[in-house]
C-alpha positions in Angstrom: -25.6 9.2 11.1 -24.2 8.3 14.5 -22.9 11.4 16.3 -19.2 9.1 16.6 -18.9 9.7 12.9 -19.4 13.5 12.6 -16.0 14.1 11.4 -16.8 12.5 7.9 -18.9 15.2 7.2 -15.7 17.0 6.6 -15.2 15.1 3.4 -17.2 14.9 -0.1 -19.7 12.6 0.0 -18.9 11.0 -3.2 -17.8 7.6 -3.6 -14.2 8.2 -5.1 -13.5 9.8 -1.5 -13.8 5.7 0.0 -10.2 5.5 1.4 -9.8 8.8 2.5 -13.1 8.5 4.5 -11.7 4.7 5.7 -8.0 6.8 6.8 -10.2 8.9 8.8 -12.1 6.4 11.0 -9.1 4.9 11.0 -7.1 7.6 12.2 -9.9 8.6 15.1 -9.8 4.9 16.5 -6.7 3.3 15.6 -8.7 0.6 13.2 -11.8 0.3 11.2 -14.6 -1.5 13.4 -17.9 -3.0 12.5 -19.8 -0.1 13.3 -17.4 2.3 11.6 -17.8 0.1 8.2 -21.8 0.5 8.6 -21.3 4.3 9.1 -19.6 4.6 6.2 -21.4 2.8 4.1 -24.3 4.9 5.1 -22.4 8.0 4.5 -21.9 7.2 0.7 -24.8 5.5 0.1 -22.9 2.1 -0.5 -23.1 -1.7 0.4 -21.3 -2.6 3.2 -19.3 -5.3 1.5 -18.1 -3.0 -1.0 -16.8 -1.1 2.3 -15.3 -4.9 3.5 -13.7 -5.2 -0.3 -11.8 -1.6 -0.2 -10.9 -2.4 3.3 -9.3 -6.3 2.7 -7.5 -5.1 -0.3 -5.3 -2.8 1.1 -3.1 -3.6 4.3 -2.9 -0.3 5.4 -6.4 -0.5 7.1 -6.6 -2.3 10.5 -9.6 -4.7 11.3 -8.6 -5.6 14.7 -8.4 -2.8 17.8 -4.7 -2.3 18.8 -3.2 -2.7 22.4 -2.5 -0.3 24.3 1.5 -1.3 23.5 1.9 -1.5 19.6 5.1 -3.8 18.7 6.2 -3.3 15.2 9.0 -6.0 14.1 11.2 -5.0 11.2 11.2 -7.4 8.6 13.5 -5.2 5.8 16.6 -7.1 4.8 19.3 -6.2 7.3 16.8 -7.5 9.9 15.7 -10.5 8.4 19.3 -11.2 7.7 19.8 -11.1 11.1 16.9 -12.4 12.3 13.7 -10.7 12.5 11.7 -13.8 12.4 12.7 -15.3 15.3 11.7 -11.9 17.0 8.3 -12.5 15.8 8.2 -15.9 17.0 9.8 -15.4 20.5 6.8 -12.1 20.8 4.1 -14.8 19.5 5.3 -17.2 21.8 5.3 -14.6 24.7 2.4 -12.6 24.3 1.0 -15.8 22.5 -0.5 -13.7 19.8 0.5 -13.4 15.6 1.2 -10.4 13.8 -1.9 -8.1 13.1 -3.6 -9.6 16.1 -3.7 -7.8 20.1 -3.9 -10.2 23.2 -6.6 -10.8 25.2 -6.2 -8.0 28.0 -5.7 -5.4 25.0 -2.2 -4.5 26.1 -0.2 -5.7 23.1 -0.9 -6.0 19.4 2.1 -7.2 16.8 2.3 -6.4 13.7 5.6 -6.8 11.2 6.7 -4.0 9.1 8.9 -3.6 6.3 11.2 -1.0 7.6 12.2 0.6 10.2 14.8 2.6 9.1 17.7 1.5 11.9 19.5 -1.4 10.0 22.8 -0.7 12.0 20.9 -1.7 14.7 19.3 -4.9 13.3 17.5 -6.5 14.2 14.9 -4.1 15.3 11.5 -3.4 17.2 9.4 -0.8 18.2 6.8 -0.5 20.6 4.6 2.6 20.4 7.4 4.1 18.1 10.5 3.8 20.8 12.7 1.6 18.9 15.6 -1.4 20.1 17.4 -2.8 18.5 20.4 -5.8 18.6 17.9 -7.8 20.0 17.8 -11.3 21.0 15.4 -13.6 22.9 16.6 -12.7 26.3 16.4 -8.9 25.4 13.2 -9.1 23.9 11.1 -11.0 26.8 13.1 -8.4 29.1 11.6 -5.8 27.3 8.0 -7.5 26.9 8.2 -8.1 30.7 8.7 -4.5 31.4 5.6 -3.2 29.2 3.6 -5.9 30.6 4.3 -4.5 33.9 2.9 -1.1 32.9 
């Protein structure tokens, strides 16, 4: 096994272990690669695609590496209500990248979440878990400006 993938050693090599073994790859790069899915098919002694169908089921798992910047747009009600969307579409039009994909430099990825727990602020975003909120297009390419600049 390749030396990058040590750490699943550290968990039971049976099959029902999958999804931890895909939270710890995940955890060590941020997504689940290419590679990582060959490694851990390996590991258990399992095809590939069976690796692929664990992985596309559940949305928790990331297929794509994230930016350096990770923007999270709340979706939950209070920020849809107040419109989330338009967040996303004034990032996406920016960055000129959709949710659950990272721009060409890797500087930015997008991604929309459910919640992030600061509807009196609606509508919200975070990048790399510092939050803003009451946001609205002139705010949000202020703030994309100034991470771009980093």
């Amino acid at each position: 096994m390749d030396s990058n993938y040590d750490f699943l050693e550290k968990i039971e090599r049976d099959p029902s272990n999958l999804i931890k073994a895909l939270q710890a790859v995940q955890g060590q790069a941020g997504y689940v690669s290419d590679e990582a899915i060959c490694a851990v098919s390996e590991y258990f002694g399992i095809p590939a695609v069976e690796v692929e169908g664990v992985l596309s089921f559940y949305a928790q798992f990331k297929r794509v590496k994230p930016g350096r910047f990770k923007i999270a747009v709340c979706d939950g009600t209070a920020c849809h209500i107040k419109g989330s969307p338009l967040i996303s579409e004034w990032i996406s039009a920016e960055l000129k990248i959709k949710p659950g994909e990272t721009d060409e430099r890797g500087h930015f990825s997008l991604e929309t979440v459910a919640c992030l727990g600061c509807c009196s602020l609606a509508p919200v975003m975070s990048i790399n878990g510092r939050v803003f909120g009451k946001l609205d297009r002139k705010g949000t390419v202020k703030i994309l400006k100034e991470y771009a600049a980093k």
